[in-house]
C-alpha positions as CSV (number, residue, x, y, z in Angstrom):
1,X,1.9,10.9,25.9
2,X,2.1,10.0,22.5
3,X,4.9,12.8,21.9
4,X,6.7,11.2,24.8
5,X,6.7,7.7,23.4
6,X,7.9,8.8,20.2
7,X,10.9,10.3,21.8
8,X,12.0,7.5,23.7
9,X,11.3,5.5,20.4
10,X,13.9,7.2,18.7
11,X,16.0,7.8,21.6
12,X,16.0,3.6,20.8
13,X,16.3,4.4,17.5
14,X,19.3,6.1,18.3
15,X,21.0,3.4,20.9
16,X,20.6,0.6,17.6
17,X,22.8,3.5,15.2
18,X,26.0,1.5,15.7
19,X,24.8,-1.8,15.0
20,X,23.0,-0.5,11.3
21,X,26.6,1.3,10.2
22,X,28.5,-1.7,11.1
23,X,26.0,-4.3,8.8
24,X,25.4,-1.3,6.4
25,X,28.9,-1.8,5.0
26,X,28.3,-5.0,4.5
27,X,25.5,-4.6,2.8
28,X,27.3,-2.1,0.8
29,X,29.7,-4.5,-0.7
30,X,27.2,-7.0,-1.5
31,X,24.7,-4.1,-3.3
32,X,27.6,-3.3,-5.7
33,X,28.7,-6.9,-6.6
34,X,24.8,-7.9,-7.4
35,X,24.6,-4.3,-9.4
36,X,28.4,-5.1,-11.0
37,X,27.4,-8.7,-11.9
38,X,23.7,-7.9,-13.3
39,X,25.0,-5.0,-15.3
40,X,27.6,-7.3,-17.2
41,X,25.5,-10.3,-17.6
42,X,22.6,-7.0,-18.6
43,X,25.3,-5.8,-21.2
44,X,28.9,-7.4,-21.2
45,X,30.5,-7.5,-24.8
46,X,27.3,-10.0,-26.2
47,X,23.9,-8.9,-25.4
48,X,22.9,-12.6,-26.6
49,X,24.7,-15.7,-28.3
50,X,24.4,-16.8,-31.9
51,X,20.4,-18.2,-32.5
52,X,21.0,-21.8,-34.1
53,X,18.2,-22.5,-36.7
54,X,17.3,-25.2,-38.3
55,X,15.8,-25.4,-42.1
56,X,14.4,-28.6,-43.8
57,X,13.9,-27.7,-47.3
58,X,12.7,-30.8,-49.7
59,X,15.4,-31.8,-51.5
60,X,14.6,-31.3,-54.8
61,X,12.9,-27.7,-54.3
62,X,16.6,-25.7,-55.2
63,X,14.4,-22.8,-55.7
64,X,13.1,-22.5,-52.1
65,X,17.5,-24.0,-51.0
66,X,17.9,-20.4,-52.8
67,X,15.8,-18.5,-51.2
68,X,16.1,-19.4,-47.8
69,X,20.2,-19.0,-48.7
70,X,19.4,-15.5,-49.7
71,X,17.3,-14.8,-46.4
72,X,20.5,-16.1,-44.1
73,X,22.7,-13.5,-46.2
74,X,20.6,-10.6,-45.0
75,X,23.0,-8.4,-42.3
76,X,20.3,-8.3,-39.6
77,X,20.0,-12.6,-40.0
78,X,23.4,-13.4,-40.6
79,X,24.7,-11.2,-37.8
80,X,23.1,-13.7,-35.1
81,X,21.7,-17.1,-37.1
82,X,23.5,-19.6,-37.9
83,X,21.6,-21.8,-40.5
84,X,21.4,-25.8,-40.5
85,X,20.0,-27.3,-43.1
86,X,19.1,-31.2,-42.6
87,X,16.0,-33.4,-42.7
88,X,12.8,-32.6,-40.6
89,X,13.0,-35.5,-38.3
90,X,16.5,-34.4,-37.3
91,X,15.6,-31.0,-37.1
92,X,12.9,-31.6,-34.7
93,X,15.3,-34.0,-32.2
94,X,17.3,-31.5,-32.2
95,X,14.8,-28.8,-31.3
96,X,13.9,-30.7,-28.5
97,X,16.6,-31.9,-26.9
98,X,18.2,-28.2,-27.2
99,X,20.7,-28.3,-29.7
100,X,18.2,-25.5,-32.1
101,X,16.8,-22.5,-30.7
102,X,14.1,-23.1,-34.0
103,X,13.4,-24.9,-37.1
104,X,12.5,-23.4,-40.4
105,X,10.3,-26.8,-42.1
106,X,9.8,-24.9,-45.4
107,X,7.3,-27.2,-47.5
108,X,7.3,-28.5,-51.3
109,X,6.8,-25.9,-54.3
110,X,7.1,-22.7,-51.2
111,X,8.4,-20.1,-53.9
112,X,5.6,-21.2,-56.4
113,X,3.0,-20.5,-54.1
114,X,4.2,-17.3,-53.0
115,X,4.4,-16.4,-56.8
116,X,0.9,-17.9,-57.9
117,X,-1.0,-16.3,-54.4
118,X,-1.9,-19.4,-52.7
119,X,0.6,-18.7,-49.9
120,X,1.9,-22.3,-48.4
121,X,2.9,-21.6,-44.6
122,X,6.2,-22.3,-43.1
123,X,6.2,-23.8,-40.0
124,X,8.1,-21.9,-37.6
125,X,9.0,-24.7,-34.6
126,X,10.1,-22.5,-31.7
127,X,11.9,-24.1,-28.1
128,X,10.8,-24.1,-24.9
129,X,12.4,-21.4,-22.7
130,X,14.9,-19.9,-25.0
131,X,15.8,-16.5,-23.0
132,X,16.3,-13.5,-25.1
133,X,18.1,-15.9,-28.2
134,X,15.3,-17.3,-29.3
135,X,12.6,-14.3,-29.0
136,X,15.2,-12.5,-30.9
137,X,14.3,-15.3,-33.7
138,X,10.7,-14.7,-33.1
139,X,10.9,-11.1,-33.9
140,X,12.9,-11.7,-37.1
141,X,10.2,-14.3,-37.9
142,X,7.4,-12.2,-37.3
143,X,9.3,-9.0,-39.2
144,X,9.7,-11.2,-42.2
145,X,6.5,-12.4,-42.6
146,X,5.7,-8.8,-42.3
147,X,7.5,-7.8,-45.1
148,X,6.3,-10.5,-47.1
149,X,2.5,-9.2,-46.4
150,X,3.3,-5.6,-47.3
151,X,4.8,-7.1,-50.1
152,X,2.3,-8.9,-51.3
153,X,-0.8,-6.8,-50.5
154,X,1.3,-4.1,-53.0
155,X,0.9,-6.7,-55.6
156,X,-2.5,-7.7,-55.0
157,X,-3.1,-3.8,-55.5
158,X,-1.5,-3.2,-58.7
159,X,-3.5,-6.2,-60.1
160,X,-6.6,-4.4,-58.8
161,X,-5.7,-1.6,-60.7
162,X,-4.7,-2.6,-63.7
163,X,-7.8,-4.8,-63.9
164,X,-10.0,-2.1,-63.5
165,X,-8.2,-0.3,-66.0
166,X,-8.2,-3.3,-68.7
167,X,-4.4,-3.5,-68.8
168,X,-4.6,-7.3,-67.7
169,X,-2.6,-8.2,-70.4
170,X,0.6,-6.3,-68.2
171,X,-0.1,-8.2,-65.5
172,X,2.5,-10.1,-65.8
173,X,5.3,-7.6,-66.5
174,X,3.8,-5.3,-63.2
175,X,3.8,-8.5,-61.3
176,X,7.9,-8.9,-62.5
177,X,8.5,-5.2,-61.8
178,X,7.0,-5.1,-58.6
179,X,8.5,-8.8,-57.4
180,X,12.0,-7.1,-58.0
181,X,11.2,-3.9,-56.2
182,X,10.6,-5.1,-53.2
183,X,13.3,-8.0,-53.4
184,X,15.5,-4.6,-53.8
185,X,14.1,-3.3,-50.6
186,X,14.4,-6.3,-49.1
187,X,18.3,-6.8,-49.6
188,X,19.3,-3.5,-49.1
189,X,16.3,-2.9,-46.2
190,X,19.5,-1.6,-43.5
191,X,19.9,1.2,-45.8
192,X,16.0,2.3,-45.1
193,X,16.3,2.7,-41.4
194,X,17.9,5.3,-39.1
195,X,20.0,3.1,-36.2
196,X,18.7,4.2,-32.4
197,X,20.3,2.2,-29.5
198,X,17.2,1.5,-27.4
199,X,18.1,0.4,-23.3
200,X,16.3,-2.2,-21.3
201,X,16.6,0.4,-18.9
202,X,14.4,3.0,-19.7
203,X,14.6,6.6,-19.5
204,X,18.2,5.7,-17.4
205,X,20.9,4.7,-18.7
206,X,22.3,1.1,-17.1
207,X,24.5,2.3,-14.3
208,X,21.5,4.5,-13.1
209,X,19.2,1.8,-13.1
210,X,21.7,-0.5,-11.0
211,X,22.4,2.7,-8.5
212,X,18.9,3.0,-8.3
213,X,17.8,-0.7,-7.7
214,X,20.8,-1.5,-5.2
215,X,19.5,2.0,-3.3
216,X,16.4,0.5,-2.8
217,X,18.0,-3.1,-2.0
218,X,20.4,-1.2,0.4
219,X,17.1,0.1,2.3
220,X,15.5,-2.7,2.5
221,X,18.1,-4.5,4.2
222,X,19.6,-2.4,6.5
223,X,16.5,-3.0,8.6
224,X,17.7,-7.0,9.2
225,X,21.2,-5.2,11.4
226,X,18.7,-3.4,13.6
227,X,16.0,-6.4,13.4
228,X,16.1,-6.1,17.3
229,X,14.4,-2.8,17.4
230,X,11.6,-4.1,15.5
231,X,10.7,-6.9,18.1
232,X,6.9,-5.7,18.7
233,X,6.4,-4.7,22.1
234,X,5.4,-7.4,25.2
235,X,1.7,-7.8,25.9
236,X,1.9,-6.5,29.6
237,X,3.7,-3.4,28.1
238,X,0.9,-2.6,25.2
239,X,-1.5,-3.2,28.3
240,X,0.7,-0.2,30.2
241,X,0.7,1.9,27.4
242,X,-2.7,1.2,26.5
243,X,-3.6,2.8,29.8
244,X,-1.5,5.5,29.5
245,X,-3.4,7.0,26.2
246,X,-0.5,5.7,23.5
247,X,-2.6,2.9,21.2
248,X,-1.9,0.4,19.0
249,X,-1.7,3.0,16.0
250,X,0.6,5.7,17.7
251,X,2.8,2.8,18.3
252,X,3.2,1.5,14.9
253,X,3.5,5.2,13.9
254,X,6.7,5.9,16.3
255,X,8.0,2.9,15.0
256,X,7.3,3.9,11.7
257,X,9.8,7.4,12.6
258,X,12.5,5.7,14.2
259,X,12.8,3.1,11.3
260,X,12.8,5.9,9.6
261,X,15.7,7.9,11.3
262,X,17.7,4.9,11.0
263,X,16.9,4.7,7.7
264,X,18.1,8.3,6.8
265,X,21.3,8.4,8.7
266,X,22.7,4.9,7.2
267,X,21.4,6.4,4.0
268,X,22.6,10.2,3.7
269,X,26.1,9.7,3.3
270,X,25.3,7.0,0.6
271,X,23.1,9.9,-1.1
272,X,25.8,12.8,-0.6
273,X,28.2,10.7,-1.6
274,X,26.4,10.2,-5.0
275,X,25.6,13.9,-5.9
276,X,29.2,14.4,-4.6
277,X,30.7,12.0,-7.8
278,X,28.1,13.5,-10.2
279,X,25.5,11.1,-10.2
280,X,22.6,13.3,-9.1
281,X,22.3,16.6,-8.2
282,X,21.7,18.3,-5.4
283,X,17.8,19.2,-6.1
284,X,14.3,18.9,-4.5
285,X,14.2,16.2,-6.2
286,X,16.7,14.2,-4.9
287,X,15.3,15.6,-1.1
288,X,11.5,14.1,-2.1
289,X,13.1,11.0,-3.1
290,X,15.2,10.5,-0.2
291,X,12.3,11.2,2.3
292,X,10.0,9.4,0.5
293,X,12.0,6.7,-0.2
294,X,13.0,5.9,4.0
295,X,9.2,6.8,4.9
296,X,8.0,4.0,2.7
297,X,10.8,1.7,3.5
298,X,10.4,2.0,7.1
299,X,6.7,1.3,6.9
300,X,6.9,-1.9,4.6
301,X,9.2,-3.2,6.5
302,X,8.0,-2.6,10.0
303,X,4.7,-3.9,8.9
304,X,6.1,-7.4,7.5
305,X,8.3,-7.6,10.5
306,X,5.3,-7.0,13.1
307,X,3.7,-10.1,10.5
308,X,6.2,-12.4,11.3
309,X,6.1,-12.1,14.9
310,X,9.2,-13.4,16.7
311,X,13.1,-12.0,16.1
312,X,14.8,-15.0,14.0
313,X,10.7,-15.5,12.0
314,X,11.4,-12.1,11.4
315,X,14.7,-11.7,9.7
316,X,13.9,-14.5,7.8
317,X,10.4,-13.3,6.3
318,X,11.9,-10.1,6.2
319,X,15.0,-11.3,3.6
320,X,12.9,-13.8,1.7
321,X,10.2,-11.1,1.4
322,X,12.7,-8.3,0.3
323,X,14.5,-10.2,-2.0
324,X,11.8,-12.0,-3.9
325,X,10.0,-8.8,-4.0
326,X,12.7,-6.9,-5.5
327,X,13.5,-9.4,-8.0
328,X,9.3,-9.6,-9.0
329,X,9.8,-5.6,-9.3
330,X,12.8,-5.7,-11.5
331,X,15.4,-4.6,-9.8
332,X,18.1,-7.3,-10.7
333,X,17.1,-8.2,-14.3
334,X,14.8,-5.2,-16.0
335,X,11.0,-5.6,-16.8
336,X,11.2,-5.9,-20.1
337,X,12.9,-9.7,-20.0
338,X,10.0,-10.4,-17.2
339,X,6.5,-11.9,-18.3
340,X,3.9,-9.3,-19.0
341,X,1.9,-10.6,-16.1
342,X,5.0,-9.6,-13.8
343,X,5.6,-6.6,-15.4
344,X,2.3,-5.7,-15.0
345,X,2.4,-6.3,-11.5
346,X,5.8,-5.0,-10.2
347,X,4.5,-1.6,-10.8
348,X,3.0,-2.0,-7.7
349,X,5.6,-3.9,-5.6
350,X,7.5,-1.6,-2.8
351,X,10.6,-2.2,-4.7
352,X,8.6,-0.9,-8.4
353,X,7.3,2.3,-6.8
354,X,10.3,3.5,-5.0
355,X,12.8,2.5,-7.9
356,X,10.5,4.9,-9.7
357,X,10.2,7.3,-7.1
358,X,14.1,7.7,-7.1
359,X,14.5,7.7,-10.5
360,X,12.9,11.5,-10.3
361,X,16.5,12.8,-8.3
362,X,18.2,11.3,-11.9
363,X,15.6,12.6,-15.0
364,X,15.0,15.3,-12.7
365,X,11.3,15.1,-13.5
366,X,8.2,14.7,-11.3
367,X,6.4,11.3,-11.4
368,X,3.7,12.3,-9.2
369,X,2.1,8.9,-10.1
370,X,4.6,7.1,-7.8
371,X,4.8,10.0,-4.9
372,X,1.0,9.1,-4.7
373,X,1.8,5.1,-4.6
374,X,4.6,6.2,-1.9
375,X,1.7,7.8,0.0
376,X,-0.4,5.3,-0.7
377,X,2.2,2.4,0.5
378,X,2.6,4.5,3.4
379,X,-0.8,4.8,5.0
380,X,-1.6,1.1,4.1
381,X,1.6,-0.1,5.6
382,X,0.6,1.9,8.8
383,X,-3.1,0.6,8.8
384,X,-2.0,-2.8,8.4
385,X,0.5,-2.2,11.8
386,X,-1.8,-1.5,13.3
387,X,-4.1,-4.2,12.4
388,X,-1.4,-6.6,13.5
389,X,-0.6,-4.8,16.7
390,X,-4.6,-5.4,17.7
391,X,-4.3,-8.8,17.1
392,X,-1.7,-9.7,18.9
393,X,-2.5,-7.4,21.9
């Protein structure tokens, strides 16, 4: 009996085909805009603006003026920074009402205390939601103070060394020698690194990530065209079929299949039509992914549906679900401009484990990691069904 219901599930499947081609072009269209539109705002011909800083240096202190002129020439500052210099009080008003991304409030005497050991901080005032301009600052803060330990801790060594070796008379001229050697290093640092363009993206490159992520969008949503054939069943008719031997879980399960086949068939020529351009390859990789991919899918999205309850309840949990889900798991704007809490979590978000579950038919590797969270997804999307289909019964 259970065999028999399945076929008339996807023989219902089947009747609901023409509806799911009709919205999936639709939805098409609007997956390669969102993919068009995040990849240029990702990497259009700025990655970020210009970082406006602002430095209050005490007037009289031209040592330190010097100093922090000689920082701004650096390539890797100058290339994004745009000094200010003006008095604290301004620097701070304009820190807060936006006009600085940060302010540099270098203190009296700074390069004497640098040059005598003490150390006298500079206060680094940082803004309130900056987006990727001003952690870009904070990571050029936090490399120069860096450099300035490493230098430093060299010194401290060499006067270690020379102690313990009664040269303390030299001090002085090691102290000169080594002060100029790393102000060397410092200026011409660019020529002490090997340049390695590093994407947001991964192990893909951009456009993969965006075909990926608007494959997994696409999948999602194709279920709100057919959202009729995911109405549960009436309560007289679970009653029926109760009676007849098919229960709660082989109904969730046929479901399951038939969102499934719909699934696959809006879906296939998408895929062809990708290993047909070159994007992938025809591999069993690219069949795992696929399968996997509309298994999992089906399931999520049977089981929020079922959730919801009611037809309109359900399209609209079903979108807001989807969407915010997908955005929590990275798939319009990469993890790595997410919080870490996020991040953390979208690797375990429907949209986080079958992004990485397709990204197998591109590196052509295994992630067996994410075909056990498909699995995993899978039974608990059917458990929960039919959790949902007791209740309501």
């Amino acid at each position: 009996m259970s065999l028999i219901y399945l076929r008339l599930e996807l023989k219902r499947a089947w009747r609901r085909l023409p509806h799911l081609l009709a919205g999936a072009i639709m939805l098409l269209f609007l997956a390669g805009m969102v993919a068009l539109l995040a990849s240029r705002m990702l990497y259009g011909d700025q990655a970020v603006g210009r970082v406006a800083v602002g430095v209050s240096v005490p007037r009289d202190d031209r040592l330190a003026k010097q100093v922090i002129k000689m920082i701004s020439s650096l390539d890797s500052v100058e290339s994004i920074c745009d000094f200010q210099y003006m008095e604290r009080e301004t620097c701070l008003e304009k820190l807060e009402d936006g006009s600085l991304y940060a302010v540099l409030d270098v203190p009296e005497g700074f390069v004497e205390s640098i040059m005598n050991g003490t150390n006298m901080p500079v206060k680094v005032w940082l803004a309130e939601n900056t987006g990727p301009e001003g952690k870009l600052f904070e990571e050029l803060a936090d490399a120069g103070a860096l450099t300035l330990s490493a230098s430093q801790a060299g010194i401290y060594a060499g006067n270690e060394l020379y102690q313990g070796l009664g040269l303390s008379e030299a001090i002085g001229q090691l102290e000169w020698d080594l002060n100029r050697r790393y102000l060397d290093y410092s200026l011409e640092r660019t020529g002490y690194f090997r340049h390695q363009k590093v994407s947001a993206t991964g192990d893909v490159s951009t456009a993969e990530f965006y075909m990926v992520s608007m494959y997994v969008l696409f999948l999602f949503l194709s279920a709100i065209p057919v959202s009729g054939y995911l109405k549960p069943v009436a309560k007289v008719t679970g009653q029926k079929l109760k009676m007849a031997g098919v229960g709660p879980g082989s109904r969730t399960g046929a479901r399951i299949l038939g969102m499934t086949f719909l699934m696959a068939a809006v879906t296939l020529p998408v895929t062809a039509a990708a290993a047909a351009a070159g994007l992938t390859e025809w591999s069993l990789f690219l069949a795992v992914s696929w399968c996997l991919s509309c298994l999992t899918a089906s399931a999520a999205v049977v089981v929020v549906y079922q959730m919801a309850g009611g037809l309109l309840g359900g399209i609209m949990v079903l979108f807001l679900v989807i969407t915010g889900q997908h955005f929590l798991a990275g798939g319009f704007w990469p993890l790595v401009f997410l919080p870490e809490s996020i991040q953390r979590a979208a690797l375990w978000l429907p949209s986080g484990i079958l992004m990485n579950t397709m990204k197998m038919a591109v590196t052509q590797e295994w992630d067996f990691k994410s075909v056990t969270a498909c699995l995993v997804l899978l039974a608990g999307s059917w458990m929960l069904g039919t959790v949902a289909e007791v209740r309501r019964q």
